[in-house]
Backbone as numpy.savetxt, mean C-alpha at the origin, in Angstrom:
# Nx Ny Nz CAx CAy CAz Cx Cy Cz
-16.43 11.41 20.13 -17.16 11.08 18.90 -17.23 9.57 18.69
-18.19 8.92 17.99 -18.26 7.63 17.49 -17.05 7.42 16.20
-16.47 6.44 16.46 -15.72 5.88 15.18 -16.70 5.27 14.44
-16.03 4.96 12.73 -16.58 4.25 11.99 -15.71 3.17 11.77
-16.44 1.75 11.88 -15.34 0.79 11.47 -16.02 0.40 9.78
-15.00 0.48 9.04 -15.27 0.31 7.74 -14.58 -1.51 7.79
-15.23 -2.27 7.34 -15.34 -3.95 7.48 -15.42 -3.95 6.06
-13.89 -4.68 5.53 -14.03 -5.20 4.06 -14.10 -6.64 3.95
-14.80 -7.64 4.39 -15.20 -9.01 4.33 -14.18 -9.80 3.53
-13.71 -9.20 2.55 -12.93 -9.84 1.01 -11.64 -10.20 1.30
-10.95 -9.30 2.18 -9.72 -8.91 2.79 -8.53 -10.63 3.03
-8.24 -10.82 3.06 -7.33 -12.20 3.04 -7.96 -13.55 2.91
-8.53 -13.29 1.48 -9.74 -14.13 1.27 -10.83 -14.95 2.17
-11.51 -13.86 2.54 -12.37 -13.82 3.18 -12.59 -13.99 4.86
-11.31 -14.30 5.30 -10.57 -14.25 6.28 -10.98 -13.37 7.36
-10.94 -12.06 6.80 -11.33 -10.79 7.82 -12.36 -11.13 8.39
-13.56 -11.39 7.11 -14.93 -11.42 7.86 -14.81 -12.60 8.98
-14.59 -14.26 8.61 -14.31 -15.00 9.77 -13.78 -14.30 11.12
-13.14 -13.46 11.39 -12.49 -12.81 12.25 -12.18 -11.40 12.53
-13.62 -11.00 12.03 -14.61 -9.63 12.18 -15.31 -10.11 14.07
-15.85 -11.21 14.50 -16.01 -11.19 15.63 -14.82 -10.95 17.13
-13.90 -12.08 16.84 -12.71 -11.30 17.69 -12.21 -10.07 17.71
-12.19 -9.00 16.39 -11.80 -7.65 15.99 -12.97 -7.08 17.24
-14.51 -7.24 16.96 -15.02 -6.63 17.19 -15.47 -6.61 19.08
-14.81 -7.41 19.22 -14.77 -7.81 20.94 -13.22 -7.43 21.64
-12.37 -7.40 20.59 -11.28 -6.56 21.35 -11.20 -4.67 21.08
-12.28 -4.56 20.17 -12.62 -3.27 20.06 -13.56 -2.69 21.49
-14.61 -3.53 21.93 -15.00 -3.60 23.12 -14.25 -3.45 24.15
-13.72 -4.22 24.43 -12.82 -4.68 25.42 -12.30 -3.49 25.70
-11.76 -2.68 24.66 -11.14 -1.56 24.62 -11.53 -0.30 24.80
-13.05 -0.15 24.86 -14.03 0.45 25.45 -13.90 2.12 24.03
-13.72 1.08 22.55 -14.29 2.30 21.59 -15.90 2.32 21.27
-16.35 3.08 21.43 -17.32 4.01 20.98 -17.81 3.84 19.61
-17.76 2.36 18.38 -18.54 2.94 17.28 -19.16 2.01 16.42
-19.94 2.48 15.23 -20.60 1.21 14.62 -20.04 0.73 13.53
-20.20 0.03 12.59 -19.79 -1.11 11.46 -20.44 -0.86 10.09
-19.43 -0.77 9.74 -20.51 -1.17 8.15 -19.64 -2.25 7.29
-20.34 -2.42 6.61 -19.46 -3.67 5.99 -19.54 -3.54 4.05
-18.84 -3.51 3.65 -17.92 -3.75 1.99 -18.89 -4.67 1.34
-19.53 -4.21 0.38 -20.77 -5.69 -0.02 -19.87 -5.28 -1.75
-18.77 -5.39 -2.22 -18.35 -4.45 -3.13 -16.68 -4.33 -3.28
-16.38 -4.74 -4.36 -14.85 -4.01 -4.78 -14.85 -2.38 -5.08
-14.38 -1.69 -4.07 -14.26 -0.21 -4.40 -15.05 0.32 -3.13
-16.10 -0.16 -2.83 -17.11 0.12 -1.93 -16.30 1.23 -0.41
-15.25 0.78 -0.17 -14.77 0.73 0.83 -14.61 2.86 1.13
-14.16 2.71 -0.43 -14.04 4.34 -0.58 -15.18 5.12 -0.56
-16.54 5.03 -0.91 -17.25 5.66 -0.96 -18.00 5.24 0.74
-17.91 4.38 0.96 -18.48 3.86 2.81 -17.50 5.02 3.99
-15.94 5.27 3.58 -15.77 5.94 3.91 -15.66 7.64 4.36
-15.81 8.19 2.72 -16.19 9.07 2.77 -17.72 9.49 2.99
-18.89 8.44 3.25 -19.99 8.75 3.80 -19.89 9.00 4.83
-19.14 8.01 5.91 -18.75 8.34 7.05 -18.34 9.79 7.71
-17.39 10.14 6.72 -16.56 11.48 7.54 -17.67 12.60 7.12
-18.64 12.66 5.81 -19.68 13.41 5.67 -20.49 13.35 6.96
-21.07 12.03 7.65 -21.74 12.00 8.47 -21.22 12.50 10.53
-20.13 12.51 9.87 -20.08 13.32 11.38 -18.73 12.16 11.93
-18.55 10.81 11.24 -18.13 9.73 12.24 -16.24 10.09 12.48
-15.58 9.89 13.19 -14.40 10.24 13.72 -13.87 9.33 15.15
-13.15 8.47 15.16 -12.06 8.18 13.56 -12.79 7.06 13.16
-12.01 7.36 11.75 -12.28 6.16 10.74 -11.81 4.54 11.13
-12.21 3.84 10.82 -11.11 2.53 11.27 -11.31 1.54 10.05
-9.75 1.25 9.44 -10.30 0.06 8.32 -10.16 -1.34 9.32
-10.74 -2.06 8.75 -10.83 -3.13 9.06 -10.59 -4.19 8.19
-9.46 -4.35 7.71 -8.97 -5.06 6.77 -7.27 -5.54 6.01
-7.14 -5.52 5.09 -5.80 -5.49 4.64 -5.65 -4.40 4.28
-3.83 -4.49 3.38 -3.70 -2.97 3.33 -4.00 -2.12 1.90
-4.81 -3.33 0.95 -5.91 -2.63 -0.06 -6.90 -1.73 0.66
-7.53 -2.24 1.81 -8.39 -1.89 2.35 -8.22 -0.53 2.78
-6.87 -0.08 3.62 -6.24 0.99 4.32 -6.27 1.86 2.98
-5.69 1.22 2.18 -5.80 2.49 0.83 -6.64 3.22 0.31
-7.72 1.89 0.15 -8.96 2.64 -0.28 -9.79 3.56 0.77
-9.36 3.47 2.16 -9.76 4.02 3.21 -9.33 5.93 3.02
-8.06 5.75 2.71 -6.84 6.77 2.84 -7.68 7.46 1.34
-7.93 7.11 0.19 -8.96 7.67 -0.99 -10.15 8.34 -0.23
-10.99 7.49 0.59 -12.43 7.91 0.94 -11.90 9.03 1.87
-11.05 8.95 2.54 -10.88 10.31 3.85 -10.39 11.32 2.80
-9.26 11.96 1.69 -9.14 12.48 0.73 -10.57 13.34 0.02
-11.19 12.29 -0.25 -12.48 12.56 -1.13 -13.20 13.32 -0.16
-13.38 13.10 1.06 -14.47 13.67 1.86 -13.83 15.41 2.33
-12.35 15.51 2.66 -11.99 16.39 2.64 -11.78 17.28 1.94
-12.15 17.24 0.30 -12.41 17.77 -0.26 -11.07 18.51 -1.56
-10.54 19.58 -0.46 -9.25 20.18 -1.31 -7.82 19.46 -0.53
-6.73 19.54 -1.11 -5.46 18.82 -0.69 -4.87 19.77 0.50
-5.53 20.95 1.02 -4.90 21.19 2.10 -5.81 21.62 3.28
-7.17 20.53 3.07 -8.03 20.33 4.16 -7.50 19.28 5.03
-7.92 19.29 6.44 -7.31 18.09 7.24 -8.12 17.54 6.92
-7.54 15.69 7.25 -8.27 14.67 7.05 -8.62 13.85 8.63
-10.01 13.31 8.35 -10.16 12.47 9.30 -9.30 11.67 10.15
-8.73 11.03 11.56 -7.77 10.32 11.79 -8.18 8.68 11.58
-7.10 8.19 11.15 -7.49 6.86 10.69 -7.03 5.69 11.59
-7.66 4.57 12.01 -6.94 3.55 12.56 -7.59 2.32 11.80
-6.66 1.12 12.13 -6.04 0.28 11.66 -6.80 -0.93 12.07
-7.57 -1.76 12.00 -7.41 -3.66 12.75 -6.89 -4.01 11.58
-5.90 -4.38 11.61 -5.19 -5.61 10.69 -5.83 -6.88 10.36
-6.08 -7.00 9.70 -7.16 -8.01 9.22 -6.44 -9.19 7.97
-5.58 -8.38 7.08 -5.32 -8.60 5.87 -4.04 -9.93 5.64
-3.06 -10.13 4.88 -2.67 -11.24 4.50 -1.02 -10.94 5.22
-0.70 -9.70 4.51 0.45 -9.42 4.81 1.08 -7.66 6.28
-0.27 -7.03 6.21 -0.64 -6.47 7.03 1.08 -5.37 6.86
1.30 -4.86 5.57 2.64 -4.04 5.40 2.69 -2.23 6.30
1.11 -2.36 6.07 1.23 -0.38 6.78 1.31 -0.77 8.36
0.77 -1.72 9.07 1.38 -1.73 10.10 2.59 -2.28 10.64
3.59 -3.32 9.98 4.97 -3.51 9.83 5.17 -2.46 10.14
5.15 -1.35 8.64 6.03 -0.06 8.44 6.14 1.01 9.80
4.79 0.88 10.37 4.56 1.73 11.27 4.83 1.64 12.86
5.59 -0.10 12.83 5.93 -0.61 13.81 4.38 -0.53 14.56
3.44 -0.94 13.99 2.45 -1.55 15.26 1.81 -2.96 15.22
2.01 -3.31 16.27 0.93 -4.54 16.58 -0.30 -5.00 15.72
0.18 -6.26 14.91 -0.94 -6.95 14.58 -1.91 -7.68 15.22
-1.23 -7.47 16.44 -2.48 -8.72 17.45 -3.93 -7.55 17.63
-5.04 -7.88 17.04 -6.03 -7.24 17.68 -6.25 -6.13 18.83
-6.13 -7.63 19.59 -6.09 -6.73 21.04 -5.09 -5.26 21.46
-3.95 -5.53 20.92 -3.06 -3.99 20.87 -3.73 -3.05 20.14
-4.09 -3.61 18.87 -4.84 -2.66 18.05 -5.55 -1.48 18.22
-6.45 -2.58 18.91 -8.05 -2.02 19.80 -7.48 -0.65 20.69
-6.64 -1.12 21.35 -6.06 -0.37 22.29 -5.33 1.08 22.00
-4.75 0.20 20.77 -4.02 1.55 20.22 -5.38 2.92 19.84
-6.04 1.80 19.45 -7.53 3.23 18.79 -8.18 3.74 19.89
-8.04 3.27 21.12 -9.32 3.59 22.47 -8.00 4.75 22.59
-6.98 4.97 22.90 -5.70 6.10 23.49 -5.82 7.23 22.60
-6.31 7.26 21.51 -6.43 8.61 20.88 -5.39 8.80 20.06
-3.80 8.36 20.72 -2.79 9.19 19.90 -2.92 8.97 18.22
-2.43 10.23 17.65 -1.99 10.14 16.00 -0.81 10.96 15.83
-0.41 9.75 14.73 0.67 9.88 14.09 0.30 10.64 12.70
1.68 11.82 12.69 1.28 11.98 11.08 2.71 11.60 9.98
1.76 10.91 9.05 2.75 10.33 7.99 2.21 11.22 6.72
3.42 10.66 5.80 3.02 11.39 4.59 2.03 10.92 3.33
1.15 11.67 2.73 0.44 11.02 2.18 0.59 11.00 0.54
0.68 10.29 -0.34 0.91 10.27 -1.68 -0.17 9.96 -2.43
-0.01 10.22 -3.57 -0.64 10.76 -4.98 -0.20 9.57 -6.13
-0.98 8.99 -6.64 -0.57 8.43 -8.68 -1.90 8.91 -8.91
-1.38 9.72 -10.34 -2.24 10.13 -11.14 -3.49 10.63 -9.80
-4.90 9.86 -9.90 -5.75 11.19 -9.16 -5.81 9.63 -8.24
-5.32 8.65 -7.81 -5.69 7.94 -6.72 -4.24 8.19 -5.55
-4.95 8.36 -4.24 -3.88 8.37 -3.30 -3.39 6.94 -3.00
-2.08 6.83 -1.71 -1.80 5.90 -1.07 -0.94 6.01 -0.20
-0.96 5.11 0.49 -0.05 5.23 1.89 1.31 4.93 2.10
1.33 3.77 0.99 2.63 2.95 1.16 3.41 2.21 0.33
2.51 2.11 -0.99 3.28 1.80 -2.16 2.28 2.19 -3.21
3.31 1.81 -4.28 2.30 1.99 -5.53 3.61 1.69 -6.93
3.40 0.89 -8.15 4.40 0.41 -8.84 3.93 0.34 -10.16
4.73 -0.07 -11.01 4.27 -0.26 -12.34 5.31 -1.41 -13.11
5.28 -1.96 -14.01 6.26 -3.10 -14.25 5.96 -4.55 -14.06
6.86 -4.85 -13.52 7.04 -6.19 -12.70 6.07 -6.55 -11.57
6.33 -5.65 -10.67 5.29 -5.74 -9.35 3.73 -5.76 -9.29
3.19 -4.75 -10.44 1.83 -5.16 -9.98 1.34 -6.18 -11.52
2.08 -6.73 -12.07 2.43 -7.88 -13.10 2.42 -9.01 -12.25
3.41 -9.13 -11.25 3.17 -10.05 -10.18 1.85 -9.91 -9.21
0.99 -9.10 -8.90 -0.14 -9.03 -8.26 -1.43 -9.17 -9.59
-1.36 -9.14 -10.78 -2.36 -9.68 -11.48 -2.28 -11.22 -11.17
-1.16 -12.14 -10.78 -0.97 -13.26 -10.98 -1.35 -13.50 -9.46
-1.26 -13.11 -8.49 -1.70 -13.18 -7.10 -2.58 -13.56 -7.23
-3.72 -12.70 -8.07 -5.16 -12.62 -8.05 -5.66 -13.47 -8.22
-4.76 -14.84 -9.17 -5.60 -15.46 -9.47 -5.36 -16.78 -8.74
-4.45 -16.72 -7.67 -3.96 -18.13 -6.75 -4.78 -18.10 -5.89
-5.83 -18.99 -5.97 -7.19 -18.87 -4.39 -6.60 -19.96 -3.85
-5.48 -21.16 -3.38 -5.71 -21.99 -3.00 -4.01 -21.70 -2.16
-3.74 -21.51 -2.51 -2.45 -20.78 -1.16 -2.52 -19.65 -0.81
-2.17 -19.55 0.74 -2.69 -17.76 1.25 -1.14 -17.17 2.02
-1.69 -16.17 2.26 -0.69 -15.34 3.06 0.92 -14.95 2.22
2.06 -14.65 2.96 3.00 -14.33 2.18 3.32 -15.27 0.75
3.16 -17.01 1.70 3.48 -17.45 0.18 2.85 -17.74 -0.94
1.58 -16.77 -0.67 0.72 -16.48 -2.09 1.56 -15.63 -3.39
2.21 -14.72 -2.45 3.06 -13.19 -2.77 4.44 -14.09 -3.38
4.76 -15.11 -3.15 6.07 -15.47 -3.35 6.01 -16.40 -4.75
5.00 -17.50 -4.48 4.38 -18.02 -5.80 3.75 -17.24 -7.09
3.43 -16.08 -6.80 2.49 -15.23 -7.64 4.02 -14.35 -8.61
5.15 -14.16 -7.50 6.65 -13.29 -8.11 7.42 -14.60 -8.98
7.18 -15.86 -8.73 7.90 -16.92 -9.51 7.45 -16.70 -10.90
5.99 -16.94 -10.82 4.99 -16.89 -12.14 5.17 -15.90 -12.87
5.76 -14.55 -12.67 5.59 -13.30 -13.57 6.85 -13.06 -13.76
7.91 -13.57 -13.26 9.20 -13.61 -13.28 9.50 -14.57 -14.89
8.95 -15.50 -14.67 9.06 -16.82 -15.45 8.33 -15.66 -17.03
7.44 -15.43 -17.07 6.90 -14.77 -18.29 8.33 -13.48 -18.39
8.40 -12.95 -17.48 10.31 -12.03 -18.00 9.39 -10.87 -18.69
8.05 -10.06 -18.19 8.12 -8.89 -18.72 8.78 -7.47 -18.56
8.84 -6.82 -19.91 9.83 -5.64 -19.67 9.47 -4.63 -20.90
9.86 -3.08 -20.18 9.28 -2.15 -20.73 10.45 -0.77 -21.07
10.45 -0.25 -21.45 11.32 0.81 -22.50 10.67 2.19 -21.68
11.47 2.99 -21.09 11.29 3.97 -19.92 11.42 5.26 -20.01
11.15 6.53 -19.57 11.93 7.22 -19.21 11.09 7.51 -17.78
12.24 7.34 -16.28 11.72 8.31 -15.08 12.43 9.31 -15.18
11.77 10.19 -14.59 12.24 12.08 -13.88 11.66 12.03 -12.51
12.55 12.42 -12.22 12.67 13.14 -10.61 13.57 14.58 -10.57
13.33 14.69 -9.11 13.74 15.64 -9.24 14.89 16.64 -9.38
16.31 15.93 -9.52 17.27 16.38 -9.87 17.83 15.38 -11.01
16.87 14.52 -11.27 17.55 12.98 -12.02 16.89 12.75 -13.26
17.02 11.94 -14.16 16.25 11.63 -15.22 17.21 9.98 -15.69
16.28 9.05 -15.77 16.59 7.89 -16.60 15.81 7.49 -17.63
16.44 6.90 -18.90 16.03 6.34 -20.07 16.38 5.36 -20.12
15.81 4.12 -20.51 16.24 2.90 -21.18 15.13 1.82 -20.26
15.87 0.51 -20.37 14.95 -0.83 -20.13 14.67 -0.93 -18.82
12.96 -1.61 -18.81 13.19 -1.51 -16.97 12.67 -2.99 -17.09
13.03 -3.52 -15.47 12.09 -4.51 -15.46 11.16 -4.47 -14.22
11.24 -2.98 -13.52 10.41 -2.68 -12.30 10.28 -1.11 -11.93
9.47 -0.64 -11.78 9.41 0.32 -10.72 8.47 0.61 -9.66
9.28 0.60 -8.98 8.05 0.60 -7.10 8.26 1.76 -6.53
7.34 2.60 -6.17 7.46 4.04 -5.21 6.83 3.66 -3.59
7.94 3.78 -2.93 7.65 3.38 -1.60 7.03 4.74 -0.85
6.61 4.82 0.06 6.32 5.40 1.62 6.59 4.81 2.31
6.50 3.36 1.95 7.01 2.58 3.45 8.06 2.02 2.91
9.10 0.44 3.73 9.70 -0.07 3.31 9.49 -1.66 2.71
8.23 -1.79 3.43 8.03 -3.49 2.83 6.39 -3.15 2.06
6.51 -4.18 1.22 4.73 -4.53 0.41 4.64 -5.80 0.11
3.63 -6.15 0.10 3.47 -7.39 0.07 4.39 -8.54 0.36
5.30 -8.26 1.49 5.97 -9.25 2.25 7.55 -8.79 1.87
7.47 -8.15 0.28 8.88 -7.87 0.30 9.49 -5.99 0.40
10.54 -6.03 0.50 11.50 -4.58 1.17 11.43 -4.20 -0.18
10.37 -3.65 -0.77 10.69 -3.02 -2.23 11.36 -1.56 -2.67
11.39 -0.63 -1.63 11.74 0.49 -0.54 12.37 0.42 0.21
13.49 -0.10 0.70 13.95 -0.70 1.57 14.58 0.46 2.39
14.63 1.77 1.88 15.06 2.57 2.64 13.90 4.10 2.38
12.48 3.56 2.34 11.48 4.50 2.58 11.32 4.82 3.88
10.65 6.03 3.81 10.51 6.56 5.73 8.81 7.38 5.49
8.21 7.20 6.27 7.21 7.45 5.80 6.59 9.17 6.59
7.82 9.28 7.04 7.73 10.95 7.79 8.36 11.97 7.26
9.67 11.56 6.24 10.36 12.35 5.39 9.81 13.22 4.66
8.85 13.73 4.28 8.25 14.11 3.05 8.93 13.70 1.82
9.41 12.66 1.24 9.61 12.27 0.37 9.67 10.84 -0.28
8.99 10.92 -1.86 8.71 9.50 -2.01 9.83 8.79 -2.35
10.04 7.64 -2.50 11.31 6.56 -2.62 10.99 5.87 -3.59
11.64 5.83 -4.80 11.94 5.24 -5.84 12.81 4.00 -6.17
12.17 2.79 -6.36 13.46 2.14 -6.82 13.10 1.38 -7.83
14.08 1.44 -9.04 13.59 0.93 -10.07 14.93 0.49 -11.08
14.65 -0.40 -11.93 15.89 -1.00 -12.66 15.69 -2.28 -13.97
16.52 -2.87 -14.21 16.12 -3.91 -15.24 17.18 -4.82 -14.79
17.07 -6.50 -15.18 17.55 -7.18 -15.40 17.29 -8.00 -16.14
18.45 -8.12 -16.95 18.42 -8.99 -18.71 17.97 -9.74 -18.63
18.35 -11.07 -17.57 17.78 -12.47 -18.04 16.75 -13.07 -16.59
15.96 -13.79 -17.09 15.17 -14.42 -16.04 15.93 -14.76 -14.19
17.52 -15.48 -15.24 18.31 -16.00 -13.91 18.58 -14.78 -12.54
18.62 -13.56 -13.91 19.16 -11.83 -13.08 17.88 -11.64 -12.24
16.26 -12.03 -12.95 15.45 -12.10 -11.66 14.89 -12.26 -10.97
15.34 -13.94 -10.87 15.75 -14.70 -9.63 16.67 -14.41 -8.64
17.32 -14.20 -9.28 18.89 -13.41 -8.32 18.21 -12.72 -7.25
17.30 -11.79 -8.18 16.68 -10.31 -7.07 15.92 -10.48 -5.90
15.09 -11.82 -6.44 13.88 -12.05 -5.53 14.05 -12.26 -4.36
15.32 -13.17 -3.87 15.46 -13.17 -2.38 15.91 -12.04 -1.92
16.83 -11.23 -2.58 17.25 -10.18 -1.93 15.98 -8.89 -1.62
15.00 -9.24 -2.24 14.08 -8.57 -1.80 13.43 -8.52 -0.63
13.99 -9.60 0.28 13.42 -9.67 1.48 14.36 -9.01 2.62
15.52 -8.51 1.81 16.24 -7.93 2.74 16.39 -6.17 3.18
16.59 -5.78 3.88 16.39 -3.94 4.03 18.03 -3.49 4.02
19.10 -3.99 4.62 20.25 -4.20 4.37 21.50 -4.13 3.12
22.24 -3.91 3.18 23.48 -4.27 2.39 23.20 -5.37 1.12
22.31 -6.56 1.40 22.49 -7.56 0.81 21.17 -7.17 -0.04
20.21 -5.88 0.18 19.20 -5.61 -0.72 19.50 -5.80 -2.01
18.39 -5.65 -2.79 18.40 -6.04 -4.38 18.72 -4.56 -4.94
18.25 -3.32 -4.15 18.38 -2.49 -4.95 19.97 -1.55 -5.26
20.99 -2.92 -4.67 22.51 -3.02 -4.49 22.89 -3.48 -5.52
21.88 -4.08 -6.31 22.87 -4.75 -7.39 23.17 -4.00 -8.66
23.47 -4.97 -10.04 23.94 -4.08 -10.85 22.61 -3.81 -12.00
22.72 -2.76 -12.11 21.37 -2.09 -12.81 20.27 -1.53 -12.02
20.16 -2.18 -10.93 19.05 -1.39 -9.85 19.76 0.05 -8.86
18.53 0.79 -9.05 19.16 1.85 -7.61 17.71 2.63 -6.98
17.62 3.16 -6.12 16.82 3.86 -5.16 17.15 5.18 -4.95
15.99 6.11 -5.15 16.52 7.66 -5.30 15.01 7.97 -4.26
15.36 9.24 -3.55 14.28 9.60 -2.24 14.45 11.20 -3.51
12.67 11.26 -3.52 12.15 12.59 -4.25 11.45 13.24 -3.80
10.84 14.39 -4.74 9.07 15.02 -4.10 8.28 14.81 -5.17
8.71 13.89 -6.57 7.90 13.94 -7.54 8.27 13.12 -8.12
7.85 12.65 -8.91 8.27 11.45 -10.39 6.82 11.33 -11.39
7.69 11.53 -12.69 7.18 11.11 -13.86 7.89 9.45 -14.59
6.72 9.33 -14.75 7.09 8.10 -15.60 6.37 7.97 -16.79
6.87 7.50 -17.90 6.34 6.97 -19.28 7.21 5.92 -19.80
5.93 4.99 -19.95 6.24 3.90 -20.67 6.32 3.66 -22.08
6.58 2.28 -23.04 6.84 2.22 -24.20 5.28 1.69 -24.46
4.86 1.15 -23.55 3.59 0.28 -23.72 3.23 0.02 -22.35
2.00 0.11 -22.40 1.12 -0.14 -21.24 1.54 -1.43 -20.18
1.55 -1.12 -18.78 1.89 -1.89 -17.90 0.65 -1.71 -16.84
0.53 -2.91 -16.04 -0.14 -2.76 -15.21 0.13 -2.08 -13.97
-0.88 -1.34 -13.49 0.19 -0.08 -11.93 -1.45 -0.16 -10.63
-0.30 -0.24 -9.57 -1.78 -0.07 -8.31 -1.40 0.47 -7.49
-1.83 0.81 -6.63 -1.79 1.64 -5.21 -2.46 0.99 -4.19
-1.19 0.40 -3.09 -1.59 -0.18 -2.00 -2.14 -1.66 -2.44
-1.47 -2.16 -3.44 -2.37 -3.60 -4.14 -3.03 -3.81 -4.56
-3.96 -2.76 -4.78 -5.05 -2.17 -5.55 -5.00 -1.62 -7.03
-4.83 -2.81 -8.57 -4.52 -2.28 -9.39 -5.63 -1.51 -10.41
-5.02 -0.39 -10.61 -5.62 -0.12 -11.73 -6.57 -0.58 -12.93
-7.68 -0.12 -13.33 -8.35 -0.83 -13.90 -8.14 -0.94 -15.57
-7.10 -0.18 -15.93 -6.52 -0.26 -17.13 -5.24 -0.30 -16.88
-4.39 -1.25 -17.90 -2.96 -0.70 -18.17 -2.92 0.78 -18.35
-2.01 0.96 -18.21 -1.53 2.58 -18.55 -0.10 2.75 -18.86
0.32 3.47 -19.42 1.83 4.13 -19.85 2.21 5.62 -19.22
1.80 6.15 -18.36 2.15 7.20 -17.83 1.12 7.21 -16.64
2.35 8.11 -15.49 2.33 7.99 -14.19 2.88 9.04 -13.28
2.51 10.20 -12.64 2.58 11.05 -12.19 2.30 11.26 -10.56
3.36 10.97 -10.20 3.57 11.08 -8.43 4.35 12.08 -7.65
3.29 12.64 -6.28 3.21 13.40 -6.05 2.81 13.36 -4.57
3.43 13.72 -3.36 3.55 13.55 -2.13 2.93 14.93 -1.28
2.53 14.54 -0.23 1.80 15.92 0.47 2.19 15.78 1.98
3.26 16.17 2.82 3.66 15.55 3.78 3.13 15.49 4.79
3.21 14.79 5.91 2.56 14.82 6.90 1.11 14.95 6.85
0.45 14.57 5.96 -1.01 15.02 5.76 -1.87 13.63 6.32
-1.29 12.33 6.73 -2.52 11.27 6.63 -2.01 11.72 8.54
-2.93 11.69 9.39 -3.09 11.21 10.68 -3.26 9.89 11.03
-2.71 8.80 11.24 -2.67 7.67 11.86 -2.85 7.74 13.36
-3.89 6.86 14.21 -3.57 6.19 15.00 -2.81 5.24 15.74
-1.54 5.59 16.22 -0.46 4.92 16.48 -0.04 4.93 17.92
0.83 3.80 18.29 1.31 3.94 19.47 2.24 5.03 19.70
């Protein structure tokens, strides 16, 4: 069959598209089979995709960051219709800033592997997750984290991780915080948070927010907590780069729980996204929900 390469131009500020020609010559090289369309559009990516899998095309390929992969992982969803139809198989060119679903998945950011990996056929199946009615692959948060990605949004003049690192100083420094209750599934917490992140994988946007997510388990990974004063999170931030002992979600007030579900409600509206991709309203409630083994990846 022909693949579809879905091309999001926008992708590490604007980056991808500059280097949409090398993608598309080690896709050659690699001797795949398919044509292009390209993202003229925020959101676009989802409905380009699911035209695709309507039209016959197999596999999908994003071509971008890992907003891009998400909204990819929505359009294959949408086209399949009910939650226990198979979905299209998906592959990957890494295109994007921080490039976290292929970290997680241990594959090659260099192009050329890429390419390669998609011409061999194999797929991997990982698990696929649910907020509220948008899917995702690999994260999705509410709090702090995508508080720190409104502030991303607006740094055009530094790129790559230490966009992600400048953007966590800035939202740190403002010290927002919200009045809780999560449920899971043998657990329930009440009181102050100053984060919650639901992993599939273990890293997002450069940091281990999950640090002990698995993305084959059937189950999602929770970690979430508060700290009182600004200094408490500073403290956290480096340890966020760690997967280890010396993780943040070691310290005092934070912890990490592996589920098949979580509710959340807030005191007041926080900002929440999936795959970096936030939401277009604050919201105060949040309902997650895992379907295992359901996304097919192209993987080594």
């Amino acid at each position: 069959m022909t693949a579809k390469v879905v091309l999001n131009p926008y992708s590490n500020r604007w980056n991808s598209e500059a280097r949409w020609p090398q993608a598309e010559a080690a896709l050659k090289a690699a001797g795949v089979d398919f044509e292009m369309v390209r993202s003229e559009r925020k959101g676009q990516v989802v409905e380009l995709v699911e035209q695709a899998v309507r039209d016959g095309f197999s596999p999908i390929i994003a071509a971008g960051g890992d907003g891009t992969i998400g909204d990819a992982v929505n359009g294959l969803a949408r086209a399949a219709g009910s939650a226990d139809a198979p979905l299209v198989p998906l592959g990957v060119m890494p295109l994007g800033s921080a490039n976290d679903f292929s970290f997680n998945l241990n594959m090659s950011t260099d192009l050329n592997d890429a390419a390669r990996v998609i011409a061999a056929g194999k797929t991997r199946a990982i698990d696929l997750c649910k907020c509220n009615d948008r899917y995702f692959d690999n994260n999705s948060a509410c709090g702090l984290e995508p508080y720190v990605t409104t502030k991303h949004e607006r740094i055009h003049v530094i790129k790559g991780i230490a966009r992600y690192l400048v953007a966590a100083v800035w939202a740190i420094m403002d010290k927002p915080e919200w009045h809780g209750t999560v449920r899971w599934d043998d657990g329930e917490f009440e009181g102050p948070l100053s984060l919650v992140s639901v992993g599939n994988g273990r890293r997002t946007g450069g940091f281990f927010m999950t640090p002990h997510a698995d993305p084959t388990d059937g189950k999602l990974t929770i970690a979430f907590g508060y700290r009182a004063t600004r200094l408490g999170l500073f403290g956290a931030l480096p340890r966020a780069f760690n997967e280890g002992e010396k993780s943040y979600v070691y310290m005092d007030g934070m912890r990490e729980v592996h589920t098949t579900k979580i509710s959340i409600h807030l005191d007041r509206p926080s900002p929440a996204h999936t795959d970096g991709e936030l939401f277009p309203e604050w919201i105060r409630d949040l309902e997650y929900s895992i379907q295992p083994g359901r996304l097919k990846v192209l993987a080594p």
